[in-house]
N, C-alpha and C positions, 0 to 999 in steps of 0.2 A: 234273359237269354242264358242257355248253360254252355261252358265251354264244349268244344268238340276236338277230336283226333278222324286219324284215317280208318278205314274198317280194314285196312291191307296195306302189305308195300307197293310202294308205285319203286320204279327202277328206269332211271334215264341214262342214256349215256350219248357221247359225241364231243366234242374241239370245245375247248376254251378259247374265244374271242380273243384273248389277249397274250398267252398264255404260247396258246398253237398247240396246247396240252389236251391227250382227251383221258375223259373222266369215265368212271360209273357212277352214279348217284343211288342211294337209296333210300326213299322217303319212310320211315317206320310214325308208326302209331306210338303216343309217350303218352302217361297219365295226366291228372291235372297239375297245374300248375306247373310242367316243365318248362314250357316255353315253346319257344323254336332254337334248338341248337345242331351244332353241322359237329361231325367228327370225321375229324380225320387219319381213318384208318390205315393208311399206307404209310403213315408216321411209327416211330416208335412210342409204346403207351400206348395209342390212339385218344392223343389229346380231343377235348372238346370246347369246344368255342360257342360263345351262346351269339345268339343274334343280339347281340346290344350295340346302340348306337356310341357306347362308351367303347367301344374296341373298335373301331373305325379308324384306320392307318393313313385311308388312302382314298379319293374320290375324284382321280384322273382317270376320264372318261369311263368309269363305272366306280361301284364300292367293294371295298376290300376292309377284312375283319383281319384280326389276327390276337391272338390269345399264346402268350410265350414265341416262341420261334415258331407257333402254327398258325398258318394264315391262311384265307379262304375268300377270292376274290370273285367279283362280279355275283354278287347276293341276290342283289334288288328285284330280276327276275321272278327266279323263285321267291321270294319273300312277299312279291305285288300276289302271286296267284294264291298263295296260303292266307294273307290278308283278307285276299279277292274274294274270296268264297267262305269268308270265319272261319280259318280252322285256325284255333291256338294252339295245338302241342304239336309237337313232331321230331323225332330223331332226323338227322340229316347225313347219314352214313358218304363221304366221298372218299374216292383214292385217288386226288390228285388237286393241283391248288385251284381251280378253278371250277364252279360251273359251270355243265354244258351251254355252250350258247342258241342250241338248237336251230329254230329257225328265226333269232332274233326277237323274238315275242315271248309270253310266257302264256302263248295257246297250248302247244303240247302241254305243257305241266296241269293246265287248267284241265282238258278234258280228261286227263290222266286219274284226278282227284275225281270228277266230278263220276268218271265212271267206276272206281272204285267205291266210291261212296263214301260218307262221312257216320262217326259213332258219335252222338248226345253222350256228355261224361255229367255225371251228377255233381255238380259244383260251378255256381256261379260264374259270369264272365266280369273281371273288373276292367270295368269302360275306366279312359283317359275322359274326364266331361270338361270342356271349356263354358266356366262362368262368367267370365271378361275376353275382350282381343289378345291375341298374342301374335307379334309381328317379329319377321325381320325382314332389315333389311341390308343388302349389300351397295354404297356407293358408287363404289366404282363401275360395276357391271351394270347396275342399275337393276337387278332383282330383288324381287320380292313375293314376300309370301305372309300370309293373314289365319288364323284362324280366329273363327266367333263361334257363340254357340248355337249347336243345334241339336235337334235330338235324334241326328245318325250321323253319320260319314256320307261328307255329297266331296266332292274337289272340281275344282276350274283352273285350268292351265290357258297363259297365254305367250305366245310366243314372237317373237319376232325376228330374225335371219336377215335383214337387209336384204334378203334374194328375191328377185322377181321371180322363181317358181315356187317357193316357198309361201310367200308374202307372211303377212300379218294372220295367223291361226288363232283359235280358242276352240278347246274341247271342255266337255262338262260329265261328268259322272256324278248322278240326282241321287244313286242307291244303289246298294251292294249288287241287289239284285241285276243290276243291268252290264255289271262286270265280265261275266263272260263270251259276251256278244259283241260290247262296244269298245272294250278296251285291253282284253286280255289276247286277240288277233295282231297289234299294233306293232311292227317290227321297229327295232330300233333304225338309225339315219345316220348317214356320215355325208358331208360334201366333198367330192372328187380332190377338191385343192387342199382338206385336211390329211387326207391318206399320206402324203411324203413326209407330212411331220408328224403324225402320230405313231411309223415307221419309224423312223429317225428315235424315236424315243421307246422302242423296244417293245410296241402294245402292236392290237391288230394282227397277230402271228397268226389265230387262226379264221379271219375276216377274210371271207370272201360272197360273190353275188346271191347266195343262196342261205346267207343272215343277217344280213344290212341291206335298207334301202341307200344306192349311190345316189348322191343328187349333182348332178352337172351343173355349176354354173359360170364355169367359165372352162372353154373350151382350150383344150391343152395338144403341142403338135404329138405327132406319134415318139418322138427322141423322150421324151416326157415320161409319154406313158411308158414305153417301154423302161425307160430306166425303174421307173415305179414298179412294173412287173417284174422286174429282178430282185425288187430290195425287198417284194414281200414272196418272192416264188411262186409266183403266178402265172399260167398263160399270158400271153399276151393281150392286151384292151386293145381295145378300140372304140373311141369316141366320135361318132360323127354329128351329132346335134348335142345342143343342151338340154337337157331337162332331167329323166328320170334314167340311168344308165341300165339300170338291169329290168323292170319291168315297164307293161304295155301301159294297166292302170293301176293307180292306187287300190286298198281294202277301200277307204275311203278318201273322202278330199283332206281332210286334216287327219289324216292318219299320224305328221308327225307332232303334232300337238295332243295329239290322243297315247300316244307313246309317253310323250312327259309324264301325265296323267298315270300311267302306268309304272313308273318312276318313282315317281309321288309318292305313290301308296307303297311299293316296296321298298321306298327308304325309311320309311315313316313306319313303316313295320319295326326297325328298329328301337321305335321306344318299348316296345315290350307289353302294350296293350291295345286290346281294340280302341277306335278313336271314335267317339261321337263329337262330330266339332264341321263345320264348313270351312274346306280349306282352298283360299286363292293365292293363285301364284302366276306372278309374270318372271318370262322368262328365267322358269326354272332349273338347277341343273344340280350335280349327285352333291357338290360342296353346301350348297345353299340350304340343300333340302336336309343333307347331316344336321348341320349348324339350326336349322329350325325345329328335327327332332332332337336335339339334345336340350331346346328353349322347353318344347312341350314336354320332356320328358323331367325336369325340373320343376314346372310346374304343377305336374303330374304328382311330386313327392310331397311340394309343399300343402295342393288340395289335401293329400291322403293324413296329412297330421293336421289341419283343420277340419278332416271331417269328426274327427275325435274332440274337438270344441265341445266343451261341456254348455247347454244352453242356462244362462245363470237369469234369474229372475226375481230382484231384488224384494219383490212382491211377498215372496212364495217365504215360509217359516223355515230357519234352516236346522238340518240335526244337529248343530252343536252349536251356542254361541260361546261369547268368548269366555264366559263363566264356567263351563262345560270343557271349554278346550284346558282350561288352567285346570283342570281336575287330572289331565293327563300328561299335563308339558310341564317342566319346571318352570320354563319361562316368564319372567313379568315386564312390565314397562320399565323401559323402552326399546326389549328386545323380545315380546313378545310379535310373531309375524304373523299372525292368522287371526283373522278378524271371524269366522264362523267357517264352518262344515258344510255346504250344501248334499253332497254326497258321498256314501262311505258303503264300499262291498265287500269280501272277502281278498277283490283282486288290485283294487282301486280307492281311490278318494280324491276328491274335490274340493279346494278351499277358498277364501275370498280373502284378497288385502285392500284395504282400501288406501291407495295414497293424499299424505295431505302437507301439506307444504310447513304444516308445526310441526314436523317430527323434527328429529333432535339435529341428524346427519347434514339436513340442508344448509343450518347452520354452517359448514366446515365442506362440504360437496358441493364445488361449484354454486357458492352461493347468489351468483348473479345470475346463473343461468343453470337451475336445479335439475338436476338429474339422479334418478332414484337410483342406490351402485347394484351394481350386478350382481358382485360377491350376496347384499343381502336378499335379491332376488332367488339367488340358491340357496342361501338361507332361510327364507322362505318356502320354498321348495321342502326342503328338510325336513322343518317344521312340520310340514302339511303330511309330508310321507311317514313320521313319527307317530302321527295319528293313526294313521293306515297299522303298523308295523305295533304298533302297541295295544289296538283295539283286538287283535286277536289272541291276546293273552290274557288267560281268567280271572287276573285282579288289574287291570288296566293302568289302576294308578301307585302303583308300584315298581312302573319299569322305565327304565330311559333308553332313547336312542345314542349313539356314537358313531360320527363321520369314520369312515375306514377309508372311503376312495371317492373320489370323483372324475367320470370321464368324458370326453367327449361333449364338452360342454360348449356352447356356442352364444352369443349376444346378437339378437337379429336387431333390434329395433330401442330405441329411449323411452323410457318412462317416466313419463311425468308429475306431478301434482295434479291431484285430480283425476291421473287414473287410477281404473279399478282393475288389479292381478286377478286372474284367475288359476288357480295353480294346482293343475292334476299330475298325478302322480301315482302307476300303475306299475303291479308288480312284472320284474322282468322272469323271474321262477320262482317256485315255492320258498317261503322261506325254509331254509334249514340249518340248526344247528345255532341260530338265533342272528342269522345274518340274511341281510334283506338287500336286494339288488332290485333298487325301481328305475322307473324310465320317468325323467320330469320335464313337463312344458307348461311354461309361464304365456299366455295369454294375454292382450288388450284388444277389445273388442276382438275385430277378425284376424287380428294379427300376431303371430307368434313371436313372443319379445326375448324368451332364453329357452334352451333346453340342454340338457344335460341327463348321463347315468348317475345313479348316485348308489353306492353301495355302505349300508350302517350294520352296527350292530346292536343287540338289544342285550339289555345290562340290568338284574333286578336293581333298582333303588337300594343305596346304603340310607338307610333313615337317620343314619350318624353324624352323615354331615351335608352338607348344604351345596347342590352339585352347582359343576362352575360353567362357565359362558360356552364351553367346549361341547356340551352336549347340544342336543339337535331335537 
């Protein structure tokens, strides 16, 4: 699938829900790999804020981004319909803090797109793929939310409200394709006894019948309402049954479980890529669902540096063994680190250590309970990217590498005796001027045990004297 943009601007305007602010929106077409980001234009600069689940401030009764003093509240909307229908890129031009809330749904936005139409951009879509569960969950409230894999985006929402008109809902979105129809109609809900406190707390400014479904369930006298109609500037209510205050019937019977659903996907938008994953959730809401896109979004990074896993096959003859490598390292036992070469390009290389419980360190490293050190793992590292950094100079075994910097280096996981390193090491730009800047991940089986930048320098060989432990 290629990513897509709009073929035009779409342009919304109307009340922020919360806000009581009204906006103009304008949705512009952006290249690949922009993203979705919102600017806000009636700022100075016109700061830009991306949709990332990492700028997420706020997720009382809706979501709120914010990038510097600029902030952009109630997303998820628009972000469910740009999901809703794949479109990746998009400028989000507003002048004001809030999206419109329209008519509590994100139908308008949807048929807005769809009659616009959409532009195929020549560049792949990078799917989120889930190869295992990823759960969370919250105690106290008792939510929860799942993904497994699958090979699209389906979600199930289930709710539950204690209210006898409410009851016990479940809505199901099978595929994309069914988004416009079944879930992107689905107006947001308030219950009649939330509105004084949600008042109270400075939201709902611009909340009235004609963007929220009211749900009555407990019938309140007129002194009530009326005081409620003052504290939001309202005509006067009037309640005279329970059930649904402002309409006759539903879109549908779980319209409000179908709305979560609609939630869902525009918070989840937030990770920053399409999702092919099955996602359940009981009793969902904007905190939960942040908190579980920042799990998949994590997840999301750590796939993307397994997918660069070199496949090592002890089977197969390697380009360099260790007689080979000593023709280019000064190194010998017992600080030689690279046991063979499996792969070597102009950009990259790939090398093997094999841990064994005689080597010299365990002696003196935890010797009751061995643990291969880190430091020689980056030293390792080194090693292996010294091959890289030396094999493209036209006498090979004349030049040495030299540690200049190392950044950014991280220890995920322990190394054992008995494991086998895999240790690639890709350039991060050309080299130049004889300075080399790689990016290094140490490997055990599927699991990534250190990574770090490591930036050397390459130094012809003095033949005069005998280089010291310091080189790499």
């Amino acid at each position: 699938m290629k990513q897509c943009t709009i073929a035009k601007d779409c342009v919304f305007s109307g009340i922020g829900l919360h806000t009581g602010k009204s906006a103009t929106m304008t949705v512009k077409a952006a290249p690949i790999n922009h993203g979705i980001r919102f600017q806000r234009i009636d700022l100075k600069d016109s700061p830009i804020l991306p949709a990332d689940v990492n700028r997420v401030i706020s997720t009382n009764r809706g979501t709120t981004i914010k990038t510097g003093e600029a902030q952009v509240s109630t997303v998820e909307h628009i972000l469910s319909a740009l999901a809703g229908l794949g479109i990746d890129n998009v400028l989000i031009e507003i002048d004001g803090p809030e999206v419109p809330i329209m008519d509590g749904s994100a139908r308008e936005f949807t048929e807005a797109f769809l009659k616009t139409g959409t532009i195929q951009q020549e560049f792949d879509k990078d799917y989120l793929e889930i190869t295992e569960a990823v759960a969370f969950k919250d105690e106290l409230s008792g939510t929860e939310l799942i993904a497994v894999p699958s090979d699209k985006f389906e979600v199930t929402a289930m709710i539950d409200f204690k209210s006898p008109f409410l009851g016990q809902q479940f809505a199901s979105l099978g595929d994309l394709t069914e988004y416009e129809k079944e879930i992107a109609p689905c107006r947001t809900f308030v219950f009649l006894r939330e509105i004084e406190k949600l008042a109270n707390e400075n939201l709902i400014k611009g909340g009235d019948l004609n963007n929220a479904i009211v749900i009555v369930d407990r019938l309140m006298n007129q002194a009530e309402l009326d005081d409620l109609a003052t504290k939001l500037n309202k005509p006067q209510v009037r309640v005279e049954k329970e059930g649904i205050l402002n309409t006759v019937e539903l879109q549908f019977p779980n319209e409000a479980a179908r709305h979560k659903v609609l939630d869902i996907i525009g918070d989840l938008a937030l990770v920053g890529k399409p999702i092919k994953a099955k996602i359940v959730a009981n009793k969902p809401g904007h905190t939960a669902n942040v908190e579980f896109a920042k799990l998949l979004k994590k997840k999301y990074l750590e796939n993307r540096k397994l997918k660069g896993k070199p496949i090592y096959n002890p089977d197969d003859a390697p380009l360099m063994d260790t007689q080979k490598i000593q023709s280019y390292l000064p190194h010998r036992h017992p600080f030689l680190m690279v046991d063979k070469i499996i792969e070597l390009s102009d950009q990259h290389v790939v090398g093997i250590k094999n841990i064994t419980f005689t080597e010299a360190w365990f002696a003196g490293h935890f010797p009751n309970n061995p643990v291969f050190p880190g430091v020689l793992q980056i030293e390792a590292l080194a090693q292996t990217g010294g091959i890289l950094a030396i094999s493209q100079q036209p006498d090979p075994g004349n030049w040495d590498t030299y540690f200049v910097k190392i950044d950014n280096t991280k220890f995920k996981a322990k190394v054992l005796p008995g494991d086998t390193l895999i240790l690639k090491m890709e350039l991060m730009q050309p080299i130049r001027r004889g300075i080399v800047q790689m990016l290094g991940t140490a490997y055990v089986g599927n699991k990534i045990v250190s990574e770090g930048e490591l930036t050397a320098q390459i130094i012809r060989r003095d033949t005069s004297f005998t280089p010291s432990i310091n080189s790499i």
